[in-house]
Backbone as CSV, one residue per row, in Angstrom:
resi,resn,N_x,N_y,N_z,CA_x,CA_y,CA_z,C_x,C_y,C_z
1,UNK,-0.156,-6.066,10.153,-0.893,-6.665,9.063,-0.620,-5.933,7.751
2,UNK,-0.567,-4.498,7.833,-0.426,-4.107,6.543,0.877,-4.108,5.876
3,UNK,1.884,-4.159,6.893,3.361,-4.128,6.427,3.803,-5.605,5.457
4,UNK,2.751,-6.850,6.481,2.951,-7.974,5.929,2.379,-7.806,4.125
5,UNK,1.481,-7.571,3.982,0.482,-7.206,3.179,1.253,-6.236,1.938
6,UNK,2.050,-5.559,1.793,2.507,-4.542,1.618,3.911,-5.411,0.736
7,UNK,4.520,-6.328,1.499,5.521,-7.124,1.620,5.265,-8.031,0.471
8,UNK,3.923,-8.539,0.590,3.419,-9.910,-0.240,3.138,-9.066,-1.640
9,UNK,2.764,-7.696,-1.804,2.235,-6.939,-2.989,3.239,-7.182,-3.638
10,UNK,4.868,-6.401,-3.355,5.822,-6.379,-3.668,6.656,-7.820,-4.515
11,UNK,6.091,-8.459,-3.535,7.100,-10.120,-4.194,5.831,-10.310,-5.052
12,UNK,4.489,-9.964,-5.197,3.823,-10.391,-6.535,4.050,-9.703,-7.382
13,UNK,4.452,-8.621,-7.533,4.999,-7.921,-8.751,5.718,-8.514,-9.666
14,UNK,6.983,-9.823,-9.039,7.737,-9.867,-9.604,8.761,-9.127,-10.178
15,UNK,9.198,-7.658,-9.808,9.884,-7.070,-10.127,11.353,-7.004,-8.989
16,UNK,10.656,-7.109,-8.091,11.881,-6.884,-6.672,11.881,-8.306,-6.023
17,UNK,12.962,-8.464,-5.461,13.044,-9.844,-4.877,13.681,-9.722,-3.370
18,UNK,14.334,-9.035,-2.870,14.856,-8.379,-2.104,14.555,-7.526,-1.123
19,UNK,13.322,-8.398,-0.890,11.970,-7.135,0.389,11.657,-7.916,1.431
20,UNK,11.586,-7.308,2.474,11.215,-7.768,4.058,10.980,-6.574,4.856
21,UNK,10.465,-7.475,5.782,9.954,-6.505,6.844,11.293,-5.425,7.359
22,UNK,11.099,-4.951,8.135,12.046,-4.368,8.921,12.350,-4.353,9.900
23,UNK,12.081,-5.459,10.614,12.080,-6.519,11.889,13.322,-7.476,11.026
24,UNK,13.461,-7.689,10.004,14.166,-8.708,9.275,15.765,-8.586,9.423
25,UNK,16.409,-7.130,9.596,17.321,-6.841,9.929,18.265,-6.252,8.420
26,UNK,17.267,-6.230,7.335,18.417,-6.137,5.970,18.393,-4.801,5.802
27,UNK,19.523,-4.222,4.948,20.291,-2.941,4.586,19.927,-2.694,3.582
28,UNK,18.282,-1.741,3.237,17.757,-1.251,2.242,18.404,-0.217,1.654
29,UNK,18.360,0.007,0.308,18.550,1.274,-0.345,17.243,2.196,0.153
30,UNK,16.080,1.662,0.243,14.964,2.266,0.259,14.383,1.811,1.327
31,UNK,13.631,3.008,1.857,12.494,2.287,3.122,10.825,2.733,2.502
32,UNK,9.845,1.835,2.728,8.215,2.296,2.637,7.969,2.421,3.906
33,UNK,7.556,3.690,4.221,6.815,4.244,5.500,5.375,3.915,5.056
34,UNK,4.499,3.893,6.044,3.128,3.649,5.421,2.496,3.563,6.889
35,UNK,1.236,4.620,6.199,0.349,5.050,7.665,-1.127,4.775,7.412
36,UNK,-1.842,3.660,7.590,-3.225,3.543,7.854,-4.100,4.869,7.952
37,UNK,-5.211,5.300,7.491,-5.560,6.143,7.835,-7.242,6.079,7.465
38,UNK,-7.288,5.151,6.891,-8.596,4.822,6.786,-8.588,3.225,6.377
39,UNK,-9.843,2.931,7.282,-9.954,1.348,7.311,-10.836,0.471,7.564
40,UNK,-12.593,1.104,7.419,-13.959,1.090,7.344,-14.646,0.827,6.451
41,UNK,-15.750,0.594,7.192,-17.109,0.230,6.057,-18.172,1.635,6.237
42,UNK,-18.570,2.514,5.509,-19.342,3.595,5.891,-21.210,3.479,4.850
43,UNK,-22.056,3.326,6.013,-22.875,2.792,5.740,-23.704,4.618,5.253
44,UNK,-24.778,4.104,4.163,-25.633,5.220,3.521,-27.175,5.122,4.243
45,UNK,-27.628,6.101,3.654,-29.082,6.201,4.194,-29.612,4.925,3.733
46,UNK,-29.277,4.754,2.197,-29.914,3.470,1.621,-29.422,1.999,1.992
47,UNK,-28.240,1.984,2.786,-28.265,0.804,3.487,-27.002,0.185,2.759
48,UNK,-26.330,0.622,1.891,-25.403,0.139,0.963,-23.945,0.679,2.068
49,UNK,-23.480,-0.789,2.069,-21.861,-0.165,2.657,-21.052,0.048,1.435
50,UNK,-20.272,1.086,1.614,-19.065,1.481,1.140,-17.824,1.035,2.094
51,UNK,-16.911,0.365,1.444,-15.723,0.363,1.769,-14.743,1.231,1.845
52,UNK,-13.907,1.844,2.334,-13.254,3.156,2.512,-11.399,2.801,2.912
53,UNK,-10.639,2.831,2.251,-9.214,1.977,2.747,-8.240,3.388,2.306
54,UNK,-7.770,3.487,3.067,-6.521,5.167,2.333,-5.155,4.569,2.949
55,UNK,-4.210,4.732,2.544,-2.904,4.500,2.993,-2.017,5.552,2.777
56,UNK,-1.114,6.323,3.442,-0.344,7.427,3.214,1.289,6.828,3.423
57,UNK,2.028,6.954,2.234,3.238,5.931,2.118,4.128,7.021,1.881
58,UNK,5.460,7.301,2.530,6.917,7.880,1.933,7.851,6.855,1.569
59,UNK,8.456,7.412,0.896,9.284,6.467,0.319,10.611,7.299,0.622
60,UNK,11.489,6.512,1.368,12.522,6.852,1.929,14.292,6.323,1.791
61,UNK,14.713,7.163,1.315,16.246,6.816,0.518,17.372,6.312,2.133
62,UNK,17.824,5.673,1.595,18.462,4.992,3.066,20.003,4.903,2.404
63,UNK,21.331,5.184,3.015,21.305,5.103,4.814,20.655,6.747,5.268
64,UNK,20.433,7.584,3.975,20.377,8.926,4.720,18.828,9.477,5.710
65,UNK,18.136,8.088,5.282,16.809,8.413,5.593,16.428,9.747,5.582
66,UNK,16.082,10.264,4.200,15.316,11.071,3.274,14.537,10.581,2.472
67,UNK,13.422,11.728,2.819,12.183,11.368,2.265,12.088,11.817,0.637
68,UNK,12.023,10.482,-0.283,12.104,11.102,-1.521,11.399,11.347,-2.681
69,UNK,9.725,10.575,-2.137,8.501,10.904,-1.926,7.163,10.264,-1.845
70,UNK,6.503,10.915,-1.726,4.983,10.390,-0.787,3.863,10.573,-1.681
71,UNK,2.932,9.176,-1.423,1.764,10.161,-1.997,0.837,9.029,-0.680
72,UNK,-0.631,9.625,-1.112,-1.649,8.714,-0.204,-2.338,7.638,-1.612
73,UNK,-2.947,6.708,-1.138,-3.678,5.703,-1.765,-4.903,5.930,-1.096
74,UNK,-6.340,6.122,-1.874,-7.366,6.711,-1.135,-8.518,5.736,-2.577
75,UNK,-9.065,4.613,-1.947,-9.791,3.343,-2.461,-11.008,3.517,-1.750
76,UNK,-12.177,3.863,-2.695,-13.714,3.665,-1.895,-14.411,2.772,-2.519
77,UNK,-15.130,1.678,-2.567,-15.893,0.115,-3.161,-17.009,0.198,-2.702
78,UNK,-17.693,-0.136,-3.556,-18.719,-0.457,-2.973,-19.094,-1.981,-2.386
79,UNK,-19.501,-2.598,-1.535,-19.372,-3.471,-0.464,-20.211,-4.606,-1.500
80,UNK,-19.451,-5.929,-1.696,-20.924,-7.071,-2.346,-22.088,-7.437,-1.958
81,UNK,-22.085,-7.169,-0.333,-23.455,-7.167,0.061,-23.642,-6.439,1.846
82,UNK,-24.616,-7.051,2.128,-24.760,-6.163,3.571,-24.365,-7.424,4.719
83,UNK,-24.049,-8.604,4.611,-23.666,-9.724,5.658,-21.988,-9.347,5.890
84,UNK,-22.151,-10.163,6.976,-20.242,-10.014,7.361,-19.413,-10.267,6.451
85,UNK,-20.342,-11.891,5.459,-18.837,-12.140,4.857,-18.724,-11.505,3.401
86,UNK,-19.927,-10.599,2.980,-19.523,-9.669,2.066,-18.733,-8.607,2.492
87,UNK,-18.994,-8.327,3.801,-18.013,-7.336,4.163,-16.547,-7.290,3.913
88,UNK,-16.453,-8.591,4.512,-15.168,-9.387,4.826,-14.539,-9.068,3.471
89,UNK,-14.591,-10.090,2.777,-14.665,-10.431,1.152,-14.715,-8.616,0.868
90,UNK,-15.095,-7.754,0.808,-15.150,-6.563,0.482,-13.903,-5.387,0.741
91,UNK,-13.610,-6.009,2.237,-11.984,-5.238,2.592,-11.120,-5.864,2.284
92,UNK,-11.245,-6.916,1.683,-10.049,-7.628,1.153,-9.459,-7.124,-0.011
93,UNK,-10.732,-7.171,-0.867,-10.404,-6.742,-2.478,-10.426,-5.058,-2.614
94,UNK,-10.411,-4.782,-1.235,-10.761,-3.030,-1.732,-8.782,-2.655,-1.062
95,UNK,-8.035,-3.146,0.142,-6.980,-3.612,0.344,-6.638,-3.540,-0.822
96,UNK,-6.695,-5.011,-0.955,-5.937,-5.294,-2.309,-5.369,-4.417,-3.615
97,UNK,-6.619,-3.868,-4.172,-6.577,-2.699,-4.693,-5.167,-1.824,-4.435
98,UNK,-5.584,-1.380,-3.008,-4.515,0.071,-2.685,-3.300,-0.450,-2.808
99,UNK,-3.184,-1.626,-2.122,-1.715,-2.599,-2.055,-0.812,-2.527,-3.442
100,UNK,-2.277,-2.714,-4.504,-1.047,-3.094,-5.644,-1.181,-1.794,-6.026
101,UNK,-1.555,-0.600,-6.090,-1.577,0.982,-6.163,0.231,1.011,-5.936
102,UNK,0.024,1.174,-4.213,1.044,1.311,-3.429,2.668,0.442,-4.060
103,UNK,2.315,-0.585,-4.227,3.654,-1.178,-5.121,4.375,-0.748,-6.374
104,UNK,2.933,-0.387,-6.845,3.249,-0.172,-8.452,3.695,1.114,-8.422
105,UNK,3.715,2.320,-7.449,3.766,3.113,-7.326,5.247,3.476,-7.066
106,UNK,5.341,2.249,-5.917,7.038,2.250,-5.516,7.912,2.211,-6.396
107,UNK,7.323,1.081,-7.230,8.842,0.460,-7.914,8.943,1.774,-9.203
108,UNK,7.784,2.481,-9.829,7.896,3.413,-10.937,8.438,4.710,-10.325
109,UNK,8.453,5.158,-8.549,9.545,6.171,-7.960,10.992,5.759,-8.098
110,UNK,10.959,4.612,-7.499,12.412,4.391,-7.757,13.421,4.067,-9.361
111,UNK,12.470,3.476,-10.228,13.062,3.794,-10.975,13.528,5.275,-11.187
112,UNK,12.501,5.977,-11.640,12.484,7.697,-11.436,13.536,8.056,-11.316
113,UNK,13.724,8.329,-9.997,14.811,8.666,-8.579,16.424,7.826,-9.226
114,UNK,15.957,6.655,-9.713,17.324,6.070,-9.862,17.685,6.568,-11.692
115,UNK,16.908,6.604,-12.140,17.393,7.246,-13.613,18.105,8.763,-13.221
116,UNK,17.192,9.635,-12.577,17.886,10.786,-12.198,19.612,11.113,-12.087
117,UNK,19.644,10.108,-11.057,20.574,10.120,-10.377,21.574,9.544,-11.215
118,UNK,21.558,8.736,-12.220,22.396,8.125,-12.409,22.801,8.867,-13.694
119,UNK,22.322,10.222,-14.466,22.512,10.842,-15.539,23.848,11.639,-14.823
C-alpha cells in the first residue's frame, strides 16, 4: 500500500514521469527504500485521537545500490473526530501529508546529488 501510495505522490508532482513499482521490472537511476514505522491512532486521557504516521526512506543510487541519503518523515494530526470515519478520513490526510514530504524530498536530493556530480 505504501509503495503504491508513494508511486501516485510522485506522478502528482508532475516533475518525474518515469516511476513504478519495482515489481515493474524498469532500470532506475534511483531506488526509494521506505520503511513504515509508525501507523496509528494514539488516544489521550482527554479522549482526543492523535494520528501518528513516520516513514523512514533511503534514497538509493543504482546500478551501484548506494545509499545516497535518508531521512525519516515523522507526521502527528490531530484526528477530526472520535468515529471510525473520522479516523479513517484522518489517516488519510495525515499519509498524505508524509507522502508529499517524502516526494518533495526526493526529487530536491536528486537534484542535489545530480548538480554535484555533474560540476
Amino acid at each position: 500500500m505504501v509503495q503504491v501510495l508513494l508511486v501516485e505522490s510522485f506522478e502528482n508532482t508532475g516533475r518525474i514521469t518515469p516511476v513504478g513499482r519495482q515489481s515493474i521490472g524498469l532500470r532506475p537511476d534511483y531506488s526509494l527504500k521506505s520503511d513504515l514505522r509508525e501507523f496509528q491512532a494514539e488516544y489521550f486521557q482527554d479522549g482526543s485521537p492523535k494520528i501518528h504516521v513516520r516513514l523512514n526512506t533511503k534514497l538509493v543510487k543504482m546500478p551501484e545500490a548506494r545509499i545516497v541519503a535518508s531521512r525519516t518523515f515523522d507526521q502527528i494530526e490531530p484526528a477530526s473526530g472520535t468515529d471510525t470515519t473520522a479516523i479513517v478520513q484522518s489517516f488519510d490526510e495525515t499519509l498524505g501529508k508524509v507522502m508529499r514530504q517524502a516526494a518533495q524530498w526526493t526529487l530536491r536530493e536528486i537534484n542535489r546529488i545530480e548538480a554535484t556530480t555533474t560540476d
